[in-house]
N, C-alpha and C positions, 0 to 999 in steps of 0.2 A: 431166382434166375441164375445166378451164380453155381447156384447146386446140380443148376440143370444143364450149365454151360460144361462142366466138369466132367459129367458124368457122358455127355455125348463127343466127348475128347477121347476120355476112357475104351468108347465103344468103336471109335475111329480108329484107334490105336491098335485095336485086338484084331483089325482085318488088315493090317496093312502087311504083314508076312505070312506068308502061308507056306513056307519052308520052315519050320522050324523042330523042334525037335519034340517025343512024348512030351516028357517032363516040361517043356518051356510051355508045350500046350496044355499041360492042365494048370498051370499056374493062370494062361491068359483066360482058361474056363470060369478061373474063381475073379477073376476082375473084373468080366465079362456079367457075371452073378450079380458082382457090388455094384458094377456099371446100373444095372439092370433096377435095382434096389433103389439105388438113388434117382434114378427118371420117375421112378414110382411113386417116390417121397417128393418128388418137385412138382407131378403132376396132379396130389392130392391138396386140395384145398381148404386150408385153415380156419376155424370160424375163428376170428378176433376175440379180444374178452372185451364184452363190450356189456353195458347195463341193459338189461331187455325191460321191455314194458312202460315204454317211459308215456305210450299215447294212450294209454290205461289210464294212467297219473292225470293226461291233460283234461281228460272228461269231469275230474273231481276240482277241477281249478274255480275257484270263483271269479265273474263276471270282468273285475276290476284286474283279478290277476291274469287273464287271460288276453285280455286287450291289454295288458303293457307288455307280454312276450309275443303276443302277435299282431301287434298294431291293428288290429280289425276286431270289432266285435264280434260272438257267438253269433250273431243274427247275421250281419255280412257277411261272413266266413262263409253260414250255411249254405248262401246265396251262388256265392262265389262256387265254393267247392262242386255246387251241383251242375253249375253251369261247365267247367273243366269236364267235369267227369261223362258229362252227354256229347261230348268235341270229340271230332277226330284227333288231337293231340294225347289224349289218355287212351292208348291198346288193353284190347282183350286180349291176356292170355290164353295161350291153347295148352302148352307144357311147356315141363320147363321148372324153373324155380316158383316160388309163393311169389305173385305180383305185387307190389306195393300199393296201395289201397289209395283212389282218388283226395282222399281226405288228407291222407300221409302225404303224399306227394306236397299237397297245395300246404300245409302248414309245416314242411321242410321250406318249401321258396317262400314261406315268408317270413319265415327265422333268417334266412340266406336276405331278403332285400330288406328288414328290420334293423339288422343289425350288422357290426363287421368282424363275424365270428367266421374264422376260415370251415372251408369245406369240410375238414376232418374232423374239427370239432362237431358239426352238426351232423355229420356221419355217429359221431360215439355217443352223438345224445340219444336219437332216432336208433341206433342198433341196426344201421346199413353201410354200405363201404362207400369212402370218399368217390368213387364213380356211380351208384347210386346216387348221392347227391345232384351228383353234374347234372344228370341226366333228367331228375324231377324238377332241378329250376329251369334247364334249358327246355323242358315241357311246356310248364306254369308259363314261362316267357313266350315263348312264342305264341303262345293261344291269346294269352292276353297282348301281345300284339296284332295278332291278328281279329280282334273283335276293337280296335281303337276306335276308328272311325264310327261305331256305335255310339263308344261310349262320351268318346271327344267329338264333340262339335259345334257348327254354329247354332247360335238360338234362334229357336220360332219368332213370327210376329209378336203371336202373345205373350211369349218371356223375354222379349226385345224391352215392351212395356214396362214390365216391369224391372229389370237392371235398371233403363235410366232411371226408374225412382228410387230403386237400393242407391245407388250413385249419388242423386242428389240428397238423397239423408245423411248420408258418410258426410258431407260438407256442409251438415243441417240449413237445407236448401240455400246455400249461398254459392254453390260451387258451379262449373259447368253444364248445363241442362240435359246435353246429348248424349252424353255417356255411355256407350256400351260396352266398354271392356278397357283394359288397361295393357300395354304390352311392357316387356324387358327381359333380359339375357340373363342367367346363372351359367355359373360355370361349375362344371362334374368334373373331379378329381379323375383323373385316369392312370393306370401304369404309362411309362414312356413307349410308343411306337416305335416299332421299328423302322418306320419307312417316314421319310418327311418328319423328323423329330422334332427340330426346329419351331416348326410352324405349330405345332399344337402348345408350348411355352407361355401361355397369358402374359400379361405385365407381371405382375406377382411372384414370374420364375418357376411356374409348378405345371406338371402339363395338362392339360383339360381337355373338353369340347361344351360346345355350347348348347345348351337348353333355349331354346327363346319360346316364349309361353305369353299368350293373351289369356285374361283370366275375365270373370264377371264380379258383381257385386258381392257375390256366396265363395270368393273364393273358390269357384267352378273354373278347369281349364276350358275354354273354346276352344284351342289350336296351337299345336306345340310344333314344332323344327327342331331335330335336333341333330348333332353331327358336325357342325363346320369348328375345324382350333380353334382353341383356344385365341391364338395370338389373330382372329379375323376381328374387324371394327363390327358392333350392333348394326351399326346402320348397313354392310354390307351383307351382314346375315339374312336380313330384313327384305333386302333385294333380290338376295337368289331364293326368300323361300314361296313355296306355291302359294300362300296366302298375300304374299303382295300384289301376284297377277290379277286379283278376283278379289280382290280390296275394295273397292271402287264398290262392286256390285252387291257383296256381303256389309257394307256399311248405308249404302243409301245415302239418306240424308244426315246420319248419326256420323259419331266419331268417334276412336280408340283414343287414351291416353300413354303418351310418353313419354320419357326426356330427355335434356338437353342431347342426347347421345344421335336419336333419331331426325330427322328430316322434316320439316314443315310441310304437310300437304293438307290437301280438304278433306281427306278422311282419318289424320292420324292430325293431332291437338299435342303441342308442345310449348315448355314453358319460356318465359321470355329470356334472353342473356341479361342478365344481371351486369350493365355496364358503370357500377356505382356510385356515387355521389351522386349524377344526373340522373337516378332509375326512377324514375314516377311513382308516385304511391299506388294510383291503380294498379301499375304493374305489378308492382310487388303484391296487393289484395289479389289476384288472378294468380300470380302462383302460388302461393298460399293455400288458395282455392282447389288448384289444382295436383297439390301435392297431397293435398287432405283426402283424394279419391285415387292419385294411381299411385300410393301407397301399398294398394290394397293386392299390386301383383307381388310385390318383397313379401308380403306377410301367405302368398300363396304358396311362394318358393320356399321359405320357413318351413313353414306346415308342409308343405312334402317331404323335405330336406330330414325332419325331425319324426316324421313318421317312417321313412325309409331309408334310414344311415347309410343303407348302400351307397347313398347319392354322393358322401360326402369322397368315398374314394374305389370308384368301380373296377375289382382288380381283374375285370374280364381278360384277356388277351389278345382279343383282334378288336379293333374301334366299332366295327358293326356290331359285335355282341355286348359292347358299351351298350350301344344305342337303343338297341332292342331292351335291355337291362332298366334303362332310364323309361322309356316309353311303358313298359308293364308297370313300373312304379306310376306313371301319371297317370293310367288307366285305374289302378287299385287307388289312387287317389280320390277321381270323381265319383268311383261308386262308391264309395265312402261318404263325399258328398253330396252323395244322391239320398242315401240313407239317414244323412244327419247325424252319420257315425264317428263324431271327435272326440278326442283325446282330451281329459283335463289338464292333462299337465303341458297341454299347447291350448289353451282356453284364454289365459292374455295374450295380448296384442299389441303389439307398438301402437300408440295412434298418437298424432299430430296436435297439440294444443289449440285450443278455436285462436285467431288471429283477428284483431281489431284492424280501425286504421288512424290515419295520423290526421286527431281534431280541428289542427291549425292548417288544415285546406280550406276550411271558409264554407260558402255555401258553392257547393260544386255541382247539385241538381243542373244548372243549365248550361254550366260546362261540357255535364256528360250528353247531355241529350242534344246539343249543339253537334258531339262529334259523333255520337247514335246516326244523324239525319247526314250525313256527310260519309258515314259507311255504307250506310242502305241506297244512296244516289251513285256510288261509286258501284255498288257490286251490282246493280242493274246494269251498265253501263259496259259491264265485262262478265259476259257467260261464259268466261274461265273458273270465275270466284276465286280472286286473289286469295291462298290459305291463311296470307299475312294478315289482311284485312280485315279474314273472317275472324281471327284472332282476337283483332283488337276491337272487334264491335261485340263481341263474346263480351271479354272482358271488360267492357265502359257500360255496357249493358248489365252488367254484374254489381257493379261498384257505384251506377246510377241505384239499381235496388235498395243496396246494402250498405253502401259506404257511409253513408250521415244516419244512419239508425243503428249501428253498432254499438 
């Protein structure tokens, strides 16, 4: 650019007298030449030295080694790639340069959302230039945002059935009954904003935006928000997104789990305040209970987080192309989980030790069942269905079951 800025100074220079003398005039003819020379040399374009043939290489990879550089199996990938490449998001060439090939495209955006190798490096692996690149993830991204709503969603009746029983196996039937999904917040690294800096800051001091993700039994997202700073409270997240308006209606008579972060209501289930010395043994067996199944959304954020190191710090540069960034990873997440496509080396899993309870409560059967009939008389009583109430007849009903046979 430099060369070209030069050379059209050069050329500026050579018209601005036109009085001038033979001699001065063929001098400016021959500069006029170089001028000429060098627009020529600025306007030809350099092929890089770059390793060619690297997508040659990947066809000979073995199965284990392909899924750790592309976080997706051979079999998903297929899936995937054929799906892009039938999308109005991948163009037919007409002329022009050689088009980059559906395939290429989709296994550059998933080296780019895999891992946190800059632009240019996946450019000189691929043997295409750092705008190449841009171009094939902001492809792959938008298509697979734009097929979300397929891929993310609420479950049917029939696979309502079965989460609550994935749910109550995770608590080897002692835990909540209702179960359909688990919600909470991660935070995505981001560059700092220009605009409203401040406000995207978390507690932590790093700046972010919010993922808030309901998940199921499998580790499946239902329903993701994503977008508000970092420095917003979960529970405000919670209330501006379109899934709390239609909460209600999406849970039925079932419930979501959360914690202490979120709000008590009849369709989202949270665990008790821990007020110490005086905190009842039931209560504690109920959260216990219930930490043993909404677990199960951190170990979701994990396994995304670990399959798409993007997540850990999105150096997009406007927050909307964060989001969309985040969102094609949770999309490439479920069809993954659709396929039963994991990763061994995310194969463990935090999980929660089983929790007993404290023997020297005595005989408590008609304790509990004393305040079982004393919840069931109240919540007839008020077709609000106190969330509290429901809570704690959840849990005395729990710990009637479970609590003297553990």
């Amino acid at each position: 650019m430099a060369l070209l800025v030069t050379a059209m100074e050069l050329l500026d220079s050579s018209s601005d007298d036109d009085s001038v003398s033979g001699a001065v005039c063929s001098d400016c003819d021959d500069e006029y030449d170089d001028a000429c020379i060098l627009v020529a040399c600025a306007l030809v374009r350099d092929d890089a030295n770059r390793v060619p043939g690297y997508e040659s290489i990947i066809g000979r990879y073995h199965e284990y080694e392909f899924k750790r550089l592309f976080r997706l199996s051979r079999e998903t990938f297929d899936s995937f790639s054929a799906k892009f490449k039938t999308s109005a998001f991948y163009p037919r060439a007409v002329q022009g340069r050689q088009q980059i090939s559906a395939e290429k495209t989709c296994l550059i955006a998933l080296v780019y959302l895999g891992s946190q190798i800059s632009m240019y490096a996946i450019g000189d692996k691929f043997d295409v230039t750092e705008s190449s690149v841009h171009v094939c993830v902001t492809r792959v991204v938008h298509f697979l945002h734009a097929i979300s709503d397929e891929i993310i969603c609420w479950p049917s009746s029939a696979e309502v059935t079965r989460i609550k029983n994935g749910f109550l196996a995770k608590s080897k039937g002692k835990g909540p009954r209702n179960t359909i999904g688990c919600i909470d917040g991660s935070h995505i690294g981001i560059l700092t904003p220009s605009e409203s800096t401040q406000s995207y800051f978390n507690r932590k001091k790093w700046p972010s935006i919010i993922l808030q993700g309901i998940c199921d039994d499998r580790n499946k997202l239902l329903n993701v928000f994503i977008g508000f700073p970092g420095s917003v409270h979960d529970a405000r997240v919670l209330r501006e997104s379109p899934f709390f308006a239609r909460a209600i209606q999406e849970c039925e008579d079932n419930y979501i789990l959360g914690d202490s972060a979120y709000p008590l209501m009849p369709w989202l289930m949270t665990p008790f305040k821990d007020n110490g010395s005086s905190f009842p043994t039931w209560k504690k067996s109920f959260n216990k209970r219930h930490s043993q199944q909404r677990v199960l959304i951190e170990n979701t954020f994990g396994l995304l987080k670990q399959r798409f190191r993007r997540l850990y710090l999105v150096d997009a540069k406007s927050v909307q192309q964060c989001c969309y960034i985040v969102m094609a990873a949770c999309v490439l997440h479920n069809m993954c989980n659709d396929e039963r496509d994991f990763l061994e080396e995310l194969a463990t899993l935090p999980q929660e030790e089983d929790v007993g309870n404290d023997e020297s409560e005595g005989d408590l059967i008609a304790v509990c069942q004393a305040t079982v009939s004393l919840c069931e008389s109240s919540l007839q009583r008020n077709s609000a269905r106190s969330s509290s109430l429901l809570r704690d007849l959840f849990s005395v009903q729990m710990f009637c079951e479970v609590g003297c046979r553990v």
